[in-house]
PAMAR-92251 format. One record per residue: residue in three letters; x negated, y, z of N, C-alpha, C in turn. Coordinates in steps of 0.2 Angstrom, whole numbers, plus 2048, in hexadecimal, padded with zeros to 3 digits. Example, Ala and Ser with C-alpha at 12.3 -4.5 7.8 and 13.67 -1.06 7.14 Angstrom:
ALA7BE7E48277C27EA8277BE7F0827
SER7C07F58237BC7FB8247C0800827
END
This chain:
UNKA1C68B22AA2368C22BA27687227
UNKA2B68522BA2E67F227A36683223
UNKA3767E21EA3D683219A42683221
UNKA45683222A4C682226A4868822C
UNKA4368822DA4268C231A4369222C
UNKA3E695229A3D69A223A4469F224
UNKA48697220A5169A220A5469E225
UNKA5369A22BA5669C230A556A5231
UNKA4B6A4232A486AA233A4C6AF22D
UNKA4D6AC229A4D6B3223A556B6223
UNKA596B0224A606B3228A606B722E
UNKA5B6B6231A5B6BD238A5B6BF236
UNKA566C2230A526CA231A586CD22C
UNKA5E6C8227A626CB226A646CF228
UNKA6A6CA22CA6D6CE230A6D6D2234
UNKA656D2237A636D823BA626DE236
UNKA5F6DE230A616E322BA676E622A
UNKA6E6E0229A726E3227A756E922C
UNKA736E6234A766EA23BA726EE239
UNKA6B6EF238A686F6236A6B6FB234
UNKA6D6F722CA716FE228A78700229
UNKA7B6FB22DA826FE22EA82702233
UNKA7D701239A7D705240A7A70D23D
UNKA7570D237A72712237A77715231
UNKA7C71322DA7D715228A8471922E
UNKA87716232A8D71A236A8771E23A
UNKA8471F23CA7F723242A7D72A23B
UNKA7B72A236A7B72E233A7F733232
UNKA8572F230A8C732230A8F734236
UNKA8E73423BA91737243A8C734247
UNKA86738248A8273524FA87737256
UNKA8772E25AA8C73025DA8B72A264
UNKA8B72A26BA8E73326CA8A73626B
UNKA8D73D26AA8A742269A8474426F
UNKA8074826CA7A749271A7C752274
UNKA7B753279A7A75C279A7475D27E
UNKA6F76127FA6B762283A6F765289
UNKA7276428CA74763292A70769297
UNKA6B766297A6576529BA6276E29B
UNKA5F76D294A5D773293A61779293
UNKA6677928FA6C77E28FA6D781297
UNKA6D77C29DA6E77F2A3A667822A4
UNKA617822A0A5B7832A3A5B78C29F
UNKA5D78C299A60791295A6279729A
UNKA6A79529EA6F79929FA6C79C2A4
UNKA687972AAA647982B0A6179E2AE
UNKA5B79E2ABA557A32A9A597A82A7
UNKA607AA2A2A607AE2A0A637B42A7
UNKA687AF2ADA687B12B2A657B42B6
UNKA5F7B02B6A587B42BCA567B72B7
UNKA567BA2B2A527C02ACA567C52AF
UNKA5A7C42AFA637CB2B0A617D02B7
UNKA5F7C92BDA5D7CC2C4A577D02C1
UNKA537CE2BCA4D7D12C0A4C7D92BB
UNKA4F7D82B5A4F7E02B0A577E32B1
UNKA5D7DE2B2A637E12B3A677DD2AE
UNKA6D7DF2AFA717DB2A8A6E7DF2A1
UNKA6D7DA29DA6C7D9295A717D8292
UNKA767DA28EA797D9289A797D2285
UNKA7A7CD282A757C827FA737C527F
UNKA707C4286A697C228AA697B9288
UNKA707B8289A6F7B1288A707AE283
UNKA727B327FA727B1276A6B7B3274
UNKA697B8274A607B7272A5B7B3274
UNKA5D7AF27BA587A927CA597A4279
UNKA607A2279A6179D276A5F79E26E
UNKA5F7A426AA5A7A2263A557A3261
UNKA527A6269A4A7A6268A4879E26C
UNKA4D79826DA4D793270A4C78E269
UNKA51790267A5278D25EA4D78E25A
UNKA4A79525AA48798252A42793256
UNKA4079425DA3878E25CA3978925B
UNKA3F78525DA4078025BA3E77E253
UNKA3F781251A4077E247A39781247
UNKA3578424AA2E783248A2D789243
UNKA3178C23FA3079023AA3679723C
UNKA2F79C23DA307A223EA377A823A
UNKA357A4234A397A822FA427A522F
UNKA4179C232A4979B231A4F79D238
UNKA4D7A123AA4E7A5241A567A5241
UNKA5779F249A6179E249A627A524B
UNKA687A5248A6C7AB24AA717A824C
UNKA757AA252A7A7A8256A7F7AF255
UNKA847AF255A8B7B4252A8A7B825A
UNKA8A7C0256A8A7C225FA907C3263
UNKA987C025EA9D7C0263A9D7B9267
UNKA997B6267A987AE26DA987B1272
UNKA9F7AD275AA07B227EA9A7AD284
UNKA997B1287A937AE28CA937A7290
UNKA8F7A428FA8E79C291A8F79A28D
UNKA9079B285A9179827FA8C79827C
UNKA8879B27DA8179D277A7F797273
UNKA7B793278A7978D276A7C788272
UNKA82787274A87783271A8978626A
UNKA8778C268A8878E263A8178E25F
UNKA7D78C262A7678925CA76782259
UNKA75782252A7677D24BA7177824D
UNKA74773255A6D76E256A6A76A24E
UNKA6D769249A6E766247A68768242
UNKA68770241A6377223CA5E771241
UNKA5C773245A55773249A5176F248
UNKA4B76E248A45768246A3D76A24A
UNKA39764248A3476524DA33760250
UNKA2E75D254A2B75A258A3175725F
UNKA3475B263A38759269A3F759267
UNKA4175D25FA4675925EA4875425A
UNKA41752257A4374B253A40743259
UNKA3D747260A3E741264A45742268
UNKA48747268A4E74626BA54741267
UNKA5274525FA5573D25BA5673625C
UNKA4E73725BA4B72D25AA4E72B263
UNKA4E73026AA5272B26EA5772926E
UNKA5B73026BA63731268A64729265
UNKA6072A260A6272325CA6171A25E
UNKA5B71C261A58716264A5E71626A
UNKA5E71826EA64716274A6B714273
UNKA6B71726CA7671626AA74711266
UNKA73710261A7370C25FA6C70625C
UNKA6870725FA63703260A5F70025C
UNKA5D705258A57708254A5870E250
UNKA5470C24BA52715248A55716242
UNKA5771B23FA5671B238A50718232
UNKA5371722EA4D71422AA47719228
UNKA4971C226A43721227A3D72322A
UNKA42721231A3C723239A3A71C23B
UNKA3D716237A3A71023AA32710239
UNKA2D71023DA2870D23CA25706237
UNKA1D706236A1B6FE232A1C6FA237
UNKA1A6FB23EA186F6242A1D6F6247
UNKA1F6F424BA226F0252A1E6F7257
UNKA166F3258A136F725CA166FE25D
UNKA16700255A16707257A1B70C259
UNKA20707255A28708258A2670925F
UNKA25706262A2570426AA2170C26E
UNKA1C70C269A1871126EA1A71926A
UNKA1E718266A2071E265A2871F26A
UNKA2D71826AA3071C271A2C71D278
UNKA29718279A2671B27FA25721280
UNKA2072327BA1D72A27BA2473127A
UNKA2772E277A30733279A3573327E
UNKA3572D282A3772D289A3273128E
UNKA2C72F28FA26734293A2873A295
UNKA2873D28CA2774328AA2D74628D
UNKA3574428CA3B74728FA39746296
UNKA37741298A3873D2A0A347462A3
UNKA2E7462A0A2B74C2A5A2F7532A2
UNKA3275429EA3675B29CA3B75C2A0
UNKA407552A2A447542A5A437552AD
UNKA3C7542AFA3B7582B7A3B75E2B7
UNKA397612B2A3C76A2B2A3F76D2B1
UNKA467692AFA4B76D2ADA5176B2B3
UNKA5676F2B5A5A76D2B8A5F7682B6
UNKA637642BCA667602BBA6E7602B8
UNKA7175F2B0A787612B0A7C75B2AB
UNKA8375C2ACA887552AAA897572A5
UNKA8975229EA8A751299A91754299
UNKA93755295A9B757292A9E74E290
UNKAA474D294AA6745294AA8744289
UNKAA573D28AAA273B282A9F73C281
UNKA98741282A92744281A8C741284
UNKA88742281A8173F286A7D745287
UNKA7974628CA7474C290A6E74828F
UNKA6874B28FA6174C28FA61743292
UNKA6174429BA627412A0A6573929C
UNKA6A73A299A6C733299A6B731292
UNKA6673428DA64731289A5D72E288
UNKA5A73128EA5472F291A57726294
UNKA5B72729BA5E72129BA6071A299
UNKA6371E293A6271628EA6071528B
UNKA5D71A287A55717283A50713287
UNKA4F71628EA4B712291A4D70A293
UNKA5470A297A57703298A576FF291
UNKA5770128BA586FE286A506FD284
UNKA4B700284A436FE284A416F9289
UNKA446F828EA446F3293A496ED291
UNKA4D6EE290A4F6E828DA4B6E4287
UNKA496E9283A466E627CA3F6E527D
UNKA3A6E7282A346E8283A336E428A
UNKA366E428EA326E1295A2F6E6299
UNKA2D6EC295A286F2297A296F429C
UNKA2F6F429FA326FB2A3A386FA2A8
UNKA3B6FE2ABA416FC2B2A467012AD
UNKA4B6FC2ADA526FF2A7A567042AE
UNKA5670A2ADA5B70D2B2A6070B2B0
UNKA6470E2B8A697092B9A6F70D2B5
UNKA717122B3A747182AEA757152A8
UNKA6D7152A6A6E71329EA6F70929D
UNKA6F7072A1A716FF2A2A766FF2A2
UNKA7B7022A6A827022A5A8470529F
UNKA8170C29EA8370D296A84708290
UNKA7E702292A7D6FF289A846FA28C
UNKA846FA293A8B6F1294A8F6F3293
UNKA926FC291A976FD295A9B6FD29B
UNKA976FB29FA9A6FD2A8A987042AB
UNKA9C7062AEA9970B2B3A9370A2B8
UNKA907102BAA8A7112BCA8B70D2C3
UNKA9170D2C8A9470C2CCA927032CF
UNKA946FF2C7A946F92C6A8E6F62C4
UNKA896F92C1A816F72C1A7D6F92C8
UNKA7E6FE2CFA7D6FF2D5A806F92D8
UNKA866F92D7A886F22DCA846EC2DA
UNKA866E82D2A806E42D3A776E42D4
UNKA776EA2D5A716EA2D7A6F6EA2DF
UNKA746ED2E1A756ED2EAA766E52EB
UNKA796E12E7A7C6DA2E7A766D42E6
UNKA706D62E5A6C6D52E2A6D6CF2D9
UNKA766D22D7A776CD2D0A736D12CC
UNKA6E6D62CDA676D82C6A606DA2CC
UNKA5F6DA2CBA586D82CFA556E22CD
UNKA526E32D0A4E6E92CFA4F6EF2D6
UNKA4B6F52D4A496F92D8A4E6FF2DB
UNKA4D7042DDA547062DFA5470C2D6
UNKA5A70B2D6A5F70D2D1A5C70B2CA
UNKA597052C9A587032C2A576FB2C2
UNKA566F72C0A576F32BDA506EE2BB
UNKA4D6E72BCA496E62BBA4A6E42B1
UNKA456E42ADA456E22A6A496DA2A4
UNKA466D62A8A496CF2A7A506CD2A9
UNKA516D22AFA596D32B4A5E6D52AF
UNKA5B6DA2ABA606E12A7A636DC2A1
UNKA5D6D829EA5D6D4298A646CE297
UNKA616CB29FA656C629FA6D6C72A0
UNKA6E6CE2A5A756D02A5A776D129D
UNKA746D529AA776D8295A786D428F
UNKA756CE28FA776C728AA7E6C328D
UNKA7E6C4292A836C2293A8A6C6292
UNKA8A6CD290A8E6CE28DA8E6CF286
UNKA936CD282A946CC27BA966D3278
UNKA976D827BA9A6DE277A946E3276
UNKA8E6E227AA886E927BA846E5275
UNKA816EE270A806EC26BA786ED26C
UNKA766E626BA706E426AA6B6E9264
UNKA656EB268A606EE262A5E6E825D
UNKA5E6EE255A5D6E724FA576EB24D
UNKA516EF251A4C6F124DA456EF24D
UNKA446E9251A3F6E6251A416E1249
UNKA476DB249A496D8242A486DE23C
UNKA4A6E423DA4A6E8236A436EB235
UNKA3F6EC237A386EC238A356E7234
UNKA376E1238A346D9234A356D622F
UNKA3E6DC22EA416D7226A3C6DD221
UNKA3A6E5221A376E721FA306E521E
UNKA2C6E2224A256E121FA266DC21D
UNKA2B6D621DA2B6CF21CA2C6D0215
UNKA2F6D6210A2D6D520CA396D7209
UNKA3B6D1210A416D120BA466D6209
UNKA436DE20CA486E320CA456E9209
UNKA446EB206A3F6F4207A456F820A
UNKA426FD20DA46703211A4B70720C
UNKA5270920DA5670A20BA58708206
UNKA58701206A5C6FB202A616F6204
UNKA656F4202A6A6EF205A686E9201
UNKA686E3203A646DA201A696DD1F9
UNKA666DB1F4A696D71EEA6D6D01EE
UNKA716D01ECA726C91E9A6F6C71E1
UNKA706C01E1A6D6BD1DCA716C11D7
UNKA6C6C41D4A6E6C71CAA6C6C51C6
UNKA696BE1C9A666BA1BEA686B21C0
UNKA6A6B11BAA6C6A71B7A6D6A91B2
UNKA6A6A21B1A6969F1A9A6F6A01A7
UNKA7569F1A9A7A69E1A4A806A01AA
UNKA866A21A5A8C6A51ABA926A01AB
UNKA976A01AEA9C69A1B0A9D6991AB
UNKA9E69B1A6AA269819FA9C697199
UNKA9669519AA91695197A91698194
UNKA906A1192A8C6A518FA876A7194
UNKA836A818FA7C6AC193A7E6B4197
UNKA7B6B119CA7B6B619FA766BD1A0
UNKA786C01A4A736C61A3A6C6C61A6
UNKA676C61A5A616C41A6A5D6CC1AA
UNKA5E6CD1AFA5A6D01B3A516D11B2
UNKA4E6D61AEA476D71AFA456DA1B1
UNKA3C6D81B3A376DD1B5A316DD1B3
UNKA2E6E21B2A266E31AFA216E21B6
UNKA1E6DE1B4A176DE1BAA106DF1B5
UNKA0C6E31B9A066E51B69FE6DF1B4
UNK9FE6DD1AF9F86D71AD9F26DA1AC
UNK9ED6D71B09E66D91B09E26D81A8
UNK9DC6DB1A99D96D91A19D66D01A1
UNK9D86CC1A79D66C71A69DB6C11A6
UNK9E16C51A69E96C31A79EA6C01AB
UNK9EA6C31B29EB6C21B99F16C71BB
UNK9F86C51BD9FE6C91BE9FC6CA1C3
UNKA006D01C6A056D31CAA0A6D01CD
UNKA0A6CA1D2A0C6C41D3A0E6C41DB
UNKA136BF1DFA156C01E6A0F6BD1E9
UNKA0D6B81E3A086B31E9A016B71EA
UNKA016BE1E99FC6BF1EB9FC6C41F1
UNKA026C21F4A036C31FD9FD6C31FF
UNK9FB6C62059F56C520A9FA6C620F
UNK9F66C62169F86C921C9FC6CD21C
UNK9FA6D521A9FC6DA2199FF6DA213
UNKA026D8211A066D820AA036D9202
UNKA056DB2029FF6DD1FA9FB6E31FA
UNK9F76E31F69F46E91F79F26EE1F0
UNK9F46F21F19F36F71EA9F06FE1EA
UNK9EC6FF1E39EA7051E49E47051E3
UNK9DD70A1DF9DA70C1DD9D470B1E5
UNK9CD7081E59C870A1EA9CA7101ED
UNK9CB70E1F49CD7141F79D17171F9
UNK9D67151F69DE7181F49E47131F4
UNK9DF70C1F79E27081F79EA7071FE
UNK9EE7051FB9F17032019F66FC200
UNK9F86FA2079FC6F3206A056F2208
UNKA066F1205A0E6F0206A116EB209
UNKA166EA20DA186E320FA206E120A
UNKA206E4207A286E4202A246E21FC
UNKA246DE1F6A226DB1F0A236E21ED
UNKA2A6E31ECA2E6E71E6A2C6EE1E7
UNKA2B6F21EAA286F61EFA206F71EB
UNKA1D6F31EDA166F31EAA166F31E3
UNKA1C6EF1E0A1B6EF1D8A1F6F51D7
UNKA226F91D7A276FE1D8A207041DA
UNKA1B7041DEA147091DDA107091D9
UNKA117011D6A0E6FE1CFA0E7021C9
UNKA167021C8A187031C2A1870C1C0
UNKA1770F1C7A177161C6A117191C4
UNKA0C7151C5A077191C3A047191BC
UNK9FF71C1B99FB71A1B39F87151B2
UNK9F27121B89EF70D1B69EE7091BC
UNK9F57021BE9F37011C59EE6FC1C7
UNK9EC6FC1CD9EA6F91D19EB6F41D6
UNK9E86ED1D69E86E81DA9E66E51DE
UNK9E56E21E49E16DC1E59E26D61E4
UNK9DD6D21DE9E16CB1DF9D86C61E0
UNK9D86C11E39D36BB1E39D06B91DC
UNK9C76B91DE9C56B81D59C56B01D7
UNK9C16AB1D29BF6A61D39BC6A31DA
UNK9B86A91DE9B66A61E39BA6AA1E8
UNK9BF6AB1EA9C36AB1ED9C46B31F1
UNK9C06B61EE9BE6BF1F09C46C31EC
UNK9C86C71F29CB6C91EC9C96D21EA
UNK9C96D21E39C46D91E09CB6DD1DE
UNK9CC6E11DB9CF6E81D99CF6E51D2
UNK9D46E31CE9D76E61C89D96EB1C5
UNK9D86ED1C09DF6EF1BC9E36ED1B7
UNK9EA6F21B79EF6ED1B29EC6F01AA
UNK9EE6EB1A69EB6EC1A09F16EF19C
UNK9F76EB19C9FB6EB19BA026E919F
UNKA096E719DA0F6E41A2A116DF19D
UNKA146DA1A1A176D61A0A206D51A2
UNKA226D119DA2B6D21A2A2B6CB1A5
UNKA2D6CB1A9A306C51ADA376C51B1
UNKA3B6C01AEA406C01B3A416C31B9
UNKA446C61BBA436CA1C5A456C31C8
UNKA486BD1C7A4A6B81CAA456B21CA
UNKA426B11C5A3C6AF1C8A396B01CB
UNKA376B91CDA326BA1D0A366BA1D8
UNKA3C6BA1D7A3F6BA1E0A3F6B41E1
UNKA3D6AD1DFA3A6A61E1A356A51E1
UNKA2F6A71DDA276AB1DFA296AC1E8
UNKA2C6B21E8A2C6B61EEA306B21F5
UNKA346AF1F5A366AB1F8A326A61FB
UNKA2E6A41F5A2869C1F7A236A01FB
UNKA226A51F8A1C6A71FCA1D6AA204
UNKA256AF203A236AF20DA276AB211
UNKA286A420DA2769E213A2169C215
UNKA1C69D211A1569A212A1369F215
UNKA136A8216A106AB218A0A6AE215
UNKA086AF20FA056B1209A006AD20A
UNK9F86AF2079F16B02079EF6B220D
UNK9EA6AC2119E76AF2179E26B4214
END
């Protein structure tokens, strides 16, 4: 990889980083638009209806299902919602805390929430790999796609999104990013901003190419770069800038913290850090990147990192750590540290620089 390349590369994954944290640090603070189960709520009111016909009117009827809707939801018997028994009727649900709820179908209802608005995940739910990101929406669009045949059909509250059209975006937006799939014609217009109206026309027009009421992957891509305002997914770059090493998860880039000397010639403040030295004095070093990043930890217990700092930061926590590095013949065996050493942190950030232009150790 030649430097100017490297550059270039290590300036995308910034600033795919910085859209990371900005899109996830405002998403945290107001997921938005807002989600409501739409979908289910009308599947709720329905049953508590035909319950009524077939025992008589119940008192409640439709406040009791929605918190025995809830209490399964959160998985735990004993955190049982309790909705206020003065909730006038067809309110029930709308009085459940979605917010507390957890579990399985609502933490994929999340990740589409979040993958469709703003175009990836929280750091936390981001996966190691690309792959897996991929096959974990997948596996969350399926999953609604087929729950969504069996519930009835109902309109969002205007600003709000329903079940139905959070499945639509996420999907047009996995087809955008993926190739995988037919972007509906719903959630396409959602990411451009046009009406539904206006992605049918071009599609009647044949100005996007695809099937009826969706959109082909390479058709949807193309429209959509051509407008400047629809907010591009940054979480394939934020995935890359973490194993590549230049970001660890729930951190912002550092600027430069160490020089020899400050504007007016006094010394300046000198940034340190301890890395772990073998009994044969072999450090705890960037250049001994592999594929998989470094690798640390006791036979067995071994695991690899793609963040340098990260790995030294599991390092430093333990009692006696553990390494991989190359012996003379080129095998790399397990040390341990005997003792630390301090080294400038800025040194070691030009260590780490040289090495993921080259790409570590095959």
């Amino acid at each position: 990889m030649s430097s100017h390349y490297a550059l270039e590369h290590d300036q995308r994954l910034k600033d795919a980083w910085a859209s990371q944290r900005s899109r996830v640090d405002a998403w945290e603070d107001r997921p938005f638009p807002p989600l409501e189960w739409a979908e289910l709520e009308a599947f709720l009111y329905g049953t508590a209806a035909t319950l009524a016909v077939v025992v008589g009117p119940v008192a409640n009827l439709e406040r009791e299902l929605a918190e025995l809707i809830g209490t399964y939801l959160t998985g735990d018997r004993a955190g049982r919602i309790d909705i206020p028994p003065t909730t006038p009727p067809g309110r029930a649900w709308s009085a459940v805390p979605l917010a507390s709820l957890s579990g399985p179908f609502v933490d994929s209802m999340r990740r589409l929430h979040a993958y469709g608005s703003i175009g990836t995940l929280p750091d936390d739910d981001l996966p190691g790999a690309i792959e897996q990101f991929v096959r974990r929406i997948e596996s969350d669009l399926d999953s609604l796609a087929s729950l969504l045949k069996n519930l009835p059909k109902a309109a969002a509250t205007p600003g709000r999104l329903n079940l139905q059209m959070v499945h639509d975006i996420a999907s047009a937006r996995l087809a955008v990013d993926e190739g995988t799939r037919q972007a509906p014609a719903a959630g396409l217009a959602w990411l451009g901003r046009v009406s539904v109206k206006t992605v049918q026309n071009l599609l009647s027009r044949g100005q996007l190419t695809g099937g009826s009421g969706s959109a082909d992957p390479h058709s949807a891509r193309g429209w959509l770069a051509d407008r400047k305002d629809w907010s591009r997914s940054c979480w394939r770059e934020a995935i890359e800038a973490i194993n590549s090493g230049l970001v660890a998860p729930f951190q912002e880039f550092d600027a430069e913290q160490v020089a020899d000397t400050s504007a007016d010639g006094e010394d300046a403040i000198v940034e340190w850090t301890f890395v772990p030295r073998a009994a044969d004095g072999s450090l705890f070093l960037p250049d001994l990147m592999r594929l998989r990043g470094w690798t640390i930890g006791a036979r067995g217990a071994e695991r690899s990192f793609g963040d340098y700092w990260r790995a030294l930061d599991h390092l430093q926590q333990t009692d006696r750590p553990h390494w991989r590095r190359p012996n003379e013949a080129g095998a790399y065996n397990i040390v341990v540290g005997r003792d630390w050493v301090r080294i400038a942190r800025a040194e070691i950030e030009l260590q780490l620089r040289a090495v993921l232009k080259t790409g570590g150790r095959q």
